[in-house]
N, C-alpha and C positions, 0 to 999 in steps of 0.2 A: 155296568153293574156286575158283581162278582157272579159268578153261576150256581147255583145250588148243588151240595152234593149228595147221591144215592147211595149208600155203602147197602151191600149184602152181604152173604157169604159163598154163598154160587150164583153162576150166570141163571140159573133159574130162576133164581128168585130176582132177576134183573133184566130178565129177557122181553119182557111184553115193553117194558121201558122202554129201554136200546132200541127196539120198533119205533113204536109211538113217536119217537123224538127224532127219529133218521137219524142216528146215531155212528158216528165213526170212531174207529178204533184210534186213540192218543197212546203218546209215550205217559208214561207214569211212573219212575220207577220199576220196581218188579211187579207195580199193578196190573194187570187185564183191567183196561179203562178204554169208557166210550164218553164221546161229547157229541148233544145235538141241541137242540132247545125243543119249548112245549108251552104252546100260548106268549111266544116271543120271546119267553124265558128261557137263559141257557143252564143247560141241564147236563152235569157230568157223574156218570157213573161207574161206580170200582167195586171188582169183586174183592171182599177181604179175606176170604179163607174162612173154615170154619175155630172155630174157638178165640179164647179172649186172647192169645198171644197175637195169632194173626189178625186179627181187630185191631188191636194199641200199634201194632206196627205200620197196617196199612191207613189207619187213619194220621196216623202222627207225616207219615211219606204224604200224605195228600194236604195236610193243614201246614207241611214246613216248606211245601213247592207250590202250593195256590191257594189265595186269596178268597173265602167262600163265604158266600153269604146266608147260607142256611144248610147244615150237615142234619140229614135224613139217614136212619138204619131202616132197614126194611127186613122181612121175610117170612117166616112161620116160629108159629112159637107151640108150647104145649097149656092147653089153660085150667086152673084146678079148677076140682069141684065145688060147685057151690057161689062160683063168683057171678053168674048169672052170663056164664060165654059158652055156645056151642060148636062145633066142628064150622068152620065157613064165616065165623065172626071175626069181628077186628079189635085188636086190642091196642092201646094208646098208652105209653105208660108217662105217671106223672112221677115215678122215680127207679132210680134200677139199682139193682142191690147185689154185691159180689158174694154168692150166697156160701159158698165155697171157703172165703177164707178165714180161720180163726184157728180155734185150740179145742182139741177133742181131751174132755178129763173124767177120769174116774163118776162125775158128775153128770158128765153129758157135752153137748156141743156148746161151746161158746163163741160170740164173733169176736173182730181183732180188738174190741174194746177191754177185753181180758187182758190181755198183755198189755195195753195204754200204747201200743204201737198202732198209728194211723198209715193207712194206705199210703195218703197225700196230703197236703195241707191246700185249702183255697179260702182266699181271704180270710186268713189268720185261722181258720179254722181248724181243726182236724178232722176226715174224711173217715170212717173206718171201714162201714160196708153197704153202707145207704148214699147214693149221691140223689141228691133234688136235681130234678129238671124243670126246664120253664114252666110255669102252668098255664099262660096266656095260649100258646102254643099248639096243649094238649087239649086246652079248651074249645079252643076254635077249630081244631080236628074233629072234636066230639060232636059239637055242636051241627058242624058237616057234613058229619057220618048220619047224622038224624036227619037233617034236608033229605040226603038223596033215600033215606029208606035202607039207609045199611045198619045191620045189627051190631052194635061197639058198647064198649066199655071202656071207661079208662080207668087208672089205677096204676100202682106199685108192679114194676116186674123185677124178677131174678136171676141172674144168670148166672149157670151152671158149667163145670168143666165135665161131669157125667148127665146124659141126659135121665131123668127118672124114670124107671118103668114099672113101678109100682107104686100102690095104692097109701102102702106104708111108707115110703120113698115121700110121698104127694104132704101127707099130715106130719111129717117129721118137718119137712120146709115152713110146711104153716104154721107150725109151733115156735117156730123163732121169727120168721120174718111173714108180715101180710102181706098178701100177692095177687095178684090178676092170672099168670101164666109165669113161665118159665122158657129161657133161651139158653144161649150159647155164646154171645160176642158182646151182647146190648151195653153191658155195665161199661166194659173198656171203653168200646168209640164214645159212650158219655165222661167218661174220665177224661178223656184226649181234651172233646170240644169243652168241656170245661177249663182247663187248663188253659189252650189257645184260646178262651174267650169269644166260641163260633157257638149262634143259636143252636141248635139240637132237639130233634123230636124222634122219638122212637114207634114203629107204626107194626103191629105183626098179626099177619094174618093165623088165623089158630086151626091147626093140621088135626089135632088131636086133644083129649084130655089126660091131665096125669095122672094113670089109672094101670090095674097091672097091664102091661103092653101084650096091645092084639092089633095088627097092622089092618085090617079087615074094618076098624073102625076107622082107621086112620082116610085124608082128604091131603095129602101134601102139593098135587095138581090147586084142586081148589083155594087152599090156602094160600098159596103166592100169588095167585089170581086175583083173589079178592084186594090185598096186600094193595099189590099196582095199581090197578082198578080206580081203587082209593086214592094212592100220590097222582095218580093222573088227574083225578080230579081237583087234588088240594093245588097243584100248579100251578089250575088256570081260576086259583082265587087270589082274592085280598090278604096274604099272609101278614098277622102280625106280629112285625119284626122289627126287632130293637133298633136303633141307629147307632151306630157304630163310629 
């Protein structure tokens, strides 16, 4: 069976992993990548770098050199007000959105459906800044996160090339797109595993909320923690997964 893969963006946010799993350092590429298994499942994890370039690259290097049976992002995210997530919660997203790209006019912001130019196209479609992810997936995360007594939400996330550190930053997002939280890589590795046709779940533990930035409220320790914690336990369940 193919081995699952963990992408993050730092080894922190992959480090409890790489543990749990007795993990050894692989060639990958220019990836930092560890393979061990968890619950007799083999389990390979790569740092990607922060931001959506090095995301689309390290995941594209890891879906065009092995064969995977289920691509997992992991790590911390930011989560707006009002979605009902607090600092140490987990978010699940059931789609991610490239919040970042379109046309700034006299008007105001619009995404790439303004110009009619599409990101990507999948099955005939056109992509612009919303990609769907599985919802079987998302559901059966949520539904897990409720067993063991972890506090989640799932929903729409956003990924960003600047993180927001303001309040008006927070509502300006939410006027165009609805969202659980905000990252930095999520949208790309889901554009990849779409493309290469590999299951995909996004899972992020929540550091902070998007509010004017005060680091004092901020949990980034906790946040990754909870994150793993979580894939640790989704490992050694029933995942379901398409047949391929």
């Amino acid at each position: 069976m193919p081995p699952i893969a963990i992408l993050a963006s730092t080894i922190m946010e992959l480090s409890q992993l790489v543990k749990a799993a007795s993990a050894v350092p692989v060639e990958l590429g220019h990836l930092e990548a560890y393979r061990g298994s968890v619950a007799g499942r083999e389990v390979l994890c790569a740092v990607t770098g922060i931001g959506k370039a090095n995301a689309a690259s390290a995941t594209t290097v890891l879906l065009e050199r092995k064969e995977i049976e289920l691509l997992v992002n992991i790590g911390c995210g930011g989560a707006f007000p009002g979605q009902g997530l607090s600092v140490g919660g987990l978010a699940i997203a059931t789609s991610e959105c490239f919040a970042d790209e379109g046309v700034l006019t006299p008007q105001g912001w619009h995404g790439l459906d303004l110009i009619g130019i599409p990101l990507f196209e999948h099955g005939g479609r056109p992509v612009f800044n919303a990609v769907e992810l599985p919802g079987e997936l998302a559901s059966f995360s949520l539904q897990l996160a409720r067993r063991l007594g972890v506090s989640a939400q799932q929903g729409p996330f956003l990924t960003v090339s600047t993180c927001s550190g303001t309040s008006a930053r927070a509502a300006e997002l939410l006027a165009h797109f609805p969202a659980l939280c905000e990252n930095m890589e999520g949208a790309a590795v889901a554009q990849m595993a779409l493309l290469y046709g590999v299951p995909f779940l996004e899972v992020r533990g929540i550091s902070n909320l998007v509010e004017d930035r005060d680091l004092s409220r901020w949990d980034l320790k906790g946040a990754v923690t909870a994150a793993q914690s979580f894939v640790l336990e989704l490992l050694q369940s029933p995942l379901p997964l398409p047949h391929r």
